[in-house]
N, C-alpha and C positions, 0 to 999 in steps of 0.2 A: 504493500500500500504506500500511497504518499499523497502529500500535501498537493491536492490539483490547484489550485491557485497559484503556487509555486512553480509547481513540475512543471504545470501547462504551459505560463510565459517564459521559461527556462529554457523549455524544449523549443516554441517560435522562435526566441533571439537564435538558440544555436542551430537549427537548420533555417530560418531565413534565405541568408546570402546562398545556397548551395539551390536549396530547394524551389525559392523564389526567384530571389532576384537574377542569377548569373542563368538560369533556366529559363531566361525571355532573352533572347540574340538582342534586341534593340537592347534590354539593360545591359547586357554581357559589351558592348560594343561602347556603349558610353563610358562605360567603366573601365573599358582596358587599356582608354584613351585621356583617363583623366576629367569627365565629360559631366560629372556628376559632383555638387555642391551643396553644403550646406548652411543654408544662408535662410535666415527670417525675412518678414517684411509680406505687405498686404497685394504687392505688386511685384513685377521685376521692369524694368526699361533697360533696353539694350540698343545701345546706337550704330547704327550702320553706316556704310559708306555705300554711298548709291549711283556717284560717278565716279571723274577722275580732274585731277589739275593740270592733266596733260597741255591741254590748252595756254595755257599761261608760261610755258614751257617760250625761250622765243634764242635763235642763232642770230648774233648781230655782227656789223662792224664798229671795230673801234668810233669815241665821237655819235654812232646812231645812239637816239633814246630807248633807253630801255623801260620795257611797258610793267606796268602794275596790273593791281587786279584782285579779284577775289573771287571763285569761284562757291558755289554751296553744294558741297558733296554729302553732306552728313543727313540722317534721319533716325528716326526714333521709333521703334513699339514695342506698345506697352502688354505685359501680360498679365493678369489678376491671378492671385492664389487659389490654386481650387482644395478642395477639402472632400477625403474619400475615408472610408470605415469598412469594418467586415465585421460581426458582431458574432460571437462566441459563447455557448450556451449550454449550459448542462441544468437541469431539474430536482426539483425535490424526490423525486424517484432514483434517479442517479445516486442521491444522498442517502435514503432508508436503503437501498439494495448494496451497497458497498458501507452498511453500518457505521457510519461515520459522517460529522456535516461536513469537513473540509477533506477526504479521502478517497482517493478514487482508486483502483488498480492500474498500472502501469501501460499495460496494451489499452486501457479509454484513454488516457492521456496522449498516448501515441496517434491513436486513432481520432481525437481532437482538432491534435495540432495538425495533422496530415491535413485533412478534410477543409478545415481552415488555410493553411499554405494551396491548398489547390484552388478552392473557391477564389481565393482572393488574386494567383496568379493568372486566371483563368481573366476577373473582373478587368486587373491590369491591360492583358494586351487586347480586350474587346475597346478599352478607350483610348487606349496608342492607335488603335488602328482604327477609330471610326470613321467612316465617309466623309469626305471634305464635303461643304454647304454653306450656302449661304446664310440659311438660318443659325450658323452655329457664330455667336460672337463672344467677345470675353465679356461684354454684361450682361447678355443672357444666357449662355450655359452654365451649368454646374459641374463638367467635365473639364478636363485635361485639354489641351491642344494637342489634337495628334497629329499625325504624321500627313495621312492624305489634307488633313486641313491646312498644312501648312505647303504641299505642296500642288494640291490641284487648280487648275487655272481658274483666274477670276473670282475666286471664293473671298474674303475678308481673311485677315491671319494681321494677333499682333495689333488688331484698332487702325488698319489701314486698309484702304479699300484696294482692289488691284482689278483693272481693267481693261483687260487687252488693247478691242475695239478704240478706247477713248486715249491707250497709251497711258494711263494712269496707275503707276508704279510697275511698269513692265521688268523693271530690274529686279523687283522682289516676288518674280514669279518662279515656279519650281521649273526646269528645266525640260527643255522640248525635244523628242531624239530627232523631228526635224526641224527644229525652232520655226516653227509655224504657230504652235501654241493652240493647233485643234485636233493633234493626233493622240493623246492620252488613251482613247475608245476606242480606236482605229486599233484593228488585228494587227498582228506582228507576233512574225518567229523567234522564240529565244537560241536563234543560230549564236554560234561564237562568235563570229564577223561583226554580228548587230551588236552584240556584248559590247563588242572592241569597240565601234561608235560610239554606244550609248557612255562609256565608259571618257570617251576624248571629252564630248558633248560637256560632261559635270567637270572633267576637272580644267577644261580652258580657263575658270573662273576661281581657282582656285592655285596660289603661287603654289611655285615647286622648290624641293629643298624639303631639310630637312625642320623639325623645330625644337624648341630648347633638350627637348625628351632624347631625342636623335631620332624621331619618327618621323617618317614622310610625311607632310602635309597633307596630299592630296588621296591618302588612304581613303578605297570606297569598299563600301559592304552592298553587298545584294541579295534579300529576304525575299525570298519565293518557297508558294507551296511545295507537298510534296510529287504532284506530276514535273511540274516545270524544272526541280531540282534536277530529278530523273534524266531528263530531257537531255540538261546540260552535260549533266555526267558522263552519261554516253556518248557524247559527242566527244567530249573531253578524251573520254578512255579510249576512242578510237583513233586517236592522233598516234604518230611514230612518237613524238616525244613526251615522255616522262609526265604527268599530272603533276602541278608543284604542289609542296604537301602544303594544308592547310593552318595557320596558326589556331583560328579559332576552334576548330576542331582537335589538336594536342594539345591545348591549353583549359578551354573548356569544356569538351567531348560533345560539341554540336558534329552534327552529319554537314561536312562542308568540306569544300571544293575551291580552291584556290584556279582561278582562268583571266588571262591577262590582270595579275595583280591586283584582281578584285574576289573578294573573301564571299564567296556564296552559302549563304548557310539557307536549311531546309529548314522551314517552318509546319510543321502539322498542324499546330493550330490553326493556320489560313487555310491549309485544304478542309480542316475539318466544320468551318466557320464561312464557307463562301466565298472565300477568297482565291480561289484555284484556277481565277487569270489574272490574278495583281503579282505585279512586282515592285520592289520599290530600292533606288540607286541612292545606298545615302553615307554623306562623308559625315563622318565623326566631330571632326574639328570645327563645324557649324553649328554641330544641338550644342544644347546644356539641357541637364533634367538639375533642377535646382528644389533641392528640399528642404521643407524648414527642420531646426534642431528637433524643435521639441515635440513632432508629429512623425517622428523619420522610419515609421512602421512599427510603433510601439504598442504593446497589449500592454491595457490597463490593469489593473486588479480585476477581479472579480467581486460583483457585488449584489446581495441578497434581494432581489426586487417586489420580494413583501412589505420591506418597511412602508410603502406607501400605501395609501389608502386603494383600493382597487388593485392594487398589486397581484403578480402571481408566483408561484411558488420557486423561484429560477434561477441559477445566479448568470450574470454576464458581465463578459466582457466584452472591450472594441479593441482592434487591429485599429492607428487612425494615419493619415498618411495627408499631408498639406506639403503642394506645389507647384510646378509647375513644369514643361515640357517647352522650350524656345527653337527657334533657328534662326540665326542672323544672316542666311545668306539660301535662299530655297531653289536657288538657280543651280547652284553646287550638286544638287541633289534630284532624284527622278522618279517619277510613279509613274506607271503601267498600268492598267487596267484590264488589256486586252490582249494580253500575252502569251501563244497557244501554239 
């Protein structure tokens, strides 16, 4: 027997990171890259750079005037804190059958915590990954900015509106394999050749070199179901030369494929969830998943939900997690929809 109050948030803290977090490729990917913070506050603002001062740039002769000037390259969006929970629950019956009020046997504990790390990992990549919209903005969701939100064309992302047609913010649009900006829907082969395009396409925007870390800048991951995975694989293994081995795959034991220097890792969850013609082409060095301290996936106590008046006989806990999900740069980066 033991102390379920104890054991139960004992056991969350210490499979979390294994179980949860390094178990969704997009956390596993922020993470390896440094991409992940922990910082308060009811917003975040991150400021971009949206042109260049190339212009201003000028070759003279001796004696000619040389010009001044200012250009406005800089811009700003903003992101608002969201706030998520998973709630955790054992009964007064739990309590009389394991004779004891704070007791439980070790396999309920286990079988708690499990059930709970799944629910909640499960809840995570359903909000990282939901449908870019227009209805979805930071004063009216209650969600995450995910991924397709920040990269599908013409959607809001960030408190900025972005509009092809009108050219309004076309620089912070996610990235086009033929920068036309209405192929997203449009079929297309995940051949290796297209890889290698799609692959130029994100990082022309992205300097090259190394950064403080000695990691490439221009590191891109590519999250596809598990047909599309498939697809590549075989194509991959039917080359004379060698498949390069995969970091993320020795590292974090995802099913993944290293193809022109881009880290392909298999998602089940998208095939198992509708996703089984999305792709999505994303550098690292753009997110930040920014978490506050004092929400950073933490189970509370357990607490008797009798003492109030109408109450029921139950105790619970919350999982609570306050954040937010950024990109400062969604040109960098690519989704597919229609990938087959």
């Amino acid at each position: 027997m033991a102390d379920f109050d104890k054991a139960t948030r004992a056991a969350w803290d210490r499979g979390f990171t294994n179980e949860v977090a390094l178990s969704i490729p997009l956390f596993a990917m922020l993470y390896e890259h440094r991409r992940i913070v922990f910082k308060g506050g009811l917003s975040t603002v991150i400021t971009m750079q949206k042109g260049t001062t190339e212009g201003l740039s000028q070759s003279y002769f001796m004696n000619e005037p040389l010009k001044g000037g200012k250009t406005n390259v800089l811009e700003q969006a903003t992101f608002l804190t969201k706030y998520m929970q998973h709630p955790v629950q054992y009964d007064g019956r739990d309590v009389v059958e394991n004779k004891g009020k704070y007791t439980a046997p070790l396999d309920t504990i286990k079988l708690v915590t499990e059930t709970s790390q799944d629910g909640f990992r499960r809840f995570l990549q359903e909000k990282w990954w939901t449908a870019g919209s227009d209805s979805h903005t930071e004063a009216t969701s209650r969600d995450f900015t995910s991924v397709p939100q920040a990269l599908t064309h013409d959607v809001p992302y960030g408190g900025l509106t972005r509009t092809i047609d009108s050219s309004i913010n076309d620089w912070y649009q996610g990235a086009s394999r033929g920068t036309i900006y209405t192929d997203q829907s449009t079929a297309v082969a995940p051949s290796l050749a297209n890889i290698a395009v799609w692959g130029d396409v994100c990082r022309r925007h992205i300097p090259q070199g190394l950064d403080g870390r000695g990691k490439r800048r221009d590191t891109l991951y590519m999250i596809v179901p598990e047909g599309i995975f498939q697809d590549i694989r075989v194509q991959a293994e039917s080359k004379t030369a060698p498949v390069k081995p995969s970091m993320m795959a020795m590292k974090y034991g995802f099913s993944a494929i290293n193809v022109h220097d881009i880290e392909v890792i298999k998602s089940s969850w998208m095939t198992l969830n509708s996703r089984t013609a999305s792709m999505a082409l994303l550098n690292p060095n753009t997110w930040q998943l920014r978490i506050a301290p004092e929400r950073r996936f933490k189970m509370t106590p357990f607490v008797w939900q009798g003492e109030q008046q109408g109450g029921i006989d139950a105790f619970l806990a919350r999982i609570m997690l306050a954040g937010t999900l950024t990109c400062k740069m969604p040109r960098a980066n690519m989704l597919l929809l229609a990938v087959a």
